[in-house]
N, C-alpha and C positions, 0 to 999 in steps of 0.2 A: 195631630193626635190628641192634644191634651184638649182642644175644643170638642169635640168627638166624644171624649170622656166626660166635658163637662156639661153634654149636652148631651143626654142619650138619645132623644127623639130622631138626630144627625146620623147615629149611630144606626135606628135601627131605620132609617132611610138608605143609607149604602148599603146596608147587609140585604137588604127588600131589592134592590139595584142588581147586588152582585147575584142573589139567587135567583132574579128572572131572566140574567144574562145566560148562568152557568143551566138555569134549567129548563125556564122557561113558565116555572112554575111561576104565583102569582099570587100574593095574599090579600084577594079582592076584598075581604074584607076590613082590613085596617090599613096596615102602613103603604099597602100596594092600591090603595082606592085612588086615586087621583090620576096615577097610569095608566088604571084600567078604564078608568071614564074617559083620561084621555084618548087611547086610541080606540075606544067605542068612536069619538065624536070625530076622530080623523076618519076611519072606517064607513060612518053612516053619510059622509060626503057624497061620498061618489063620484061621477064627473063634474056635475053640473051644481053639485050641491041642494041644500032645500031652500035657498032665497035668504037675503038678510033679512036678520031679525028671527027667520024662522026656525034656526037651531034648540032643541030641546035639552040638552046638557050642560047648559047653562043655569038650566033652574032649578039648583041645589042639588045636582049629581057631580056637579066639578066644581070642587070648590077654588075659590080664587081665581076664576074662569076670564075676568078683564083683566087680570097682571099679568102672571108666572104660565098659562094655559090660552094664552088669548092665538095661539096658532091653532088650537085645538077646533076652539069655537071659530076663526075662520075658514077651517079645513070643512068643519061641519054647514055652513052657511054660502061657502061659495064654490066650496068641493075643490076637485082637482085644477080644474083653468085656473078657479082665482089665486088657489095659491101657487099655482106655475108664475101666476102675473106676480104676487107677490117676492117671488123670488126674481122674477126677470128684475122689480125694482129695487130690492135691497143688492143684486150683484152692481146695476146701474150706477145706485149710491157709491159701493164702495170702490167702482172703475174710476167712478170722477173725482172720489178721492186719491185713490193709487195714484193718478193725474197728478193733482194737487204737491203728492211727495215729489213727484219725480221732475216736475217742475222746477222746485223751492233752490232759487239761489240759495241763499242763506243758510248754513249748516243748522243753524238754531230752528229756522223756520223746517226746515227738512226733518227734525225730529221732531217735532212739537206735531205737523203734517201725518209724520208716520207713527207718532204714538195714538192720537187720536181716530186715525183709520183704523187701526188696531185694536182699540176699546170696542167702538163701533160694532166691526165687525165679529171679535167674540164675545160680545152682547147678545149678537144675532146669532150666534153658531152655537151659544152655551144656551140661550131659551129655545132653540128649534130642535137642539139633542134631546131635553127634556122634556118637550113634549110627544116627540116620539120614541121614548124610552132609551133612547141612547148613553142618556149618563142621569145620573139622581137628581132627583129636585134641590134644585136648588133658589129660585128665587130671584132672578135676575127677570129683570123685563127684556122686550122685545123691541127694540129702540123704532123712536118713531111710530108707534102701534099699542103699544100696551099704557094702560091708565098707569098714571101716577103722578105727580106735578113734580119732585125730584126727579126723575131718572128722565121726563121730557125736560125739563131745563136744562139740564148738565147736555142731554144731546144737540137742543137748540143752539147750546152754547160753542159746542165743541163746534156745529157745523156752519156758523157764525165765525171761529177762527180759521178753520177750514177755508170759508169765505173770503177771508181779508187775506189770509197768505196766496191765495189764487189771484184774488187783487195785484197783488203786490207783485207779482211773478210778471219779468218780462216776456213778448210774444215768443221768444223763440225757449224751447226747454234749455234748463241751467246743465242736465246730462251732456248735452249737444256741445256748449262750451266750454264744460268740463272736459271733454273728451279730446275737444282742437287743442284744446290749452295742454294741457300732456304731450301734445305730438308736438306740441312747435316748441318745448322747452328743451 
């Protein structure tokens, strides 16, 4: 709340949020411009999309269109398939992470596993809400996909530890022996 207060532009970003939930209405002109380009640019996909590269809402109708919007522009450029594919791989990602947790001998390694699948994935769930109006702008990239040299490090990084605790994990799941080890104690 007190950031909210000390940031109005925040402020009139939720209220812009709450009143297109509650009404549907739309302040395409100011606070509500970014939404409304974006689901223009989901919208003018259509199945097949217009071809990479050949999206129009990119060029100075949606602003910040390779960060906080870049589902938008590829909703628009590859349409419905590409982003069904897009989600087939970010769910892929986060299975073979789910894997990864359920795996992890090691209690340490099993949170470290499940907090970074967790980052991950509402990274992915808080940028895809916002681009389809689901919850207010906020500014989070879209891991693995969205420009930024931080927010791709930090992911590079997380799925590099991801990596090494899979490494590390003996062939059979740590659940599996967890599980015998209770019954024979």
């Amino acid at each position: 709340v007190l950031m909210i207060e000390k940031h109005p532009y925040q402020m009139q970003r939720v209220a812009t949020f709450v009143r297109f939930v509650f009404t549907g209405t739309l302040d395409q002109r100011g606070s509500g411009w970014q939404l409304d380009q974006s689901l223009i640019a989901i919208g003018s996909g259509g199945w097949f999309g217009r071809g990479l590269g050949g999206g129009l809402q990119k060029y100075l109708f949606l602003p910040e269109a390779h960060t906080d919007f870049i589902f938008s522009i590829l909703a628009e450029e590859l349409g419905f398939i590409g982003t069904s594919a897009l989600f087939v791989l970010l769910a892929l990602l986060l299975w073979r992470c789910m894997r990864v947790v359920a795996r992890a001998a090691d209690p340490f390694h099993f949170l470290l596993a499940g907090g970074l699948t967790l980052q991950i994935g509402l990274y992915a769930l808080a940028n895809l809400a916002v681009a389809t109006g689901l919850a207010p702008t906020t500014g989070l990239p879209l891991p693995f996909v969205s420009y930024g040299g931080t927010a791709l490090l930090v992911n590079l990084a997380a799925a590099g530890l991801l990596y090494r605790i899979s490494a590390t994990n003996e062939s059979r799941e740590a659940l599996v022996r967890q599980r015998w080890a209770r019954e024979g104690a």
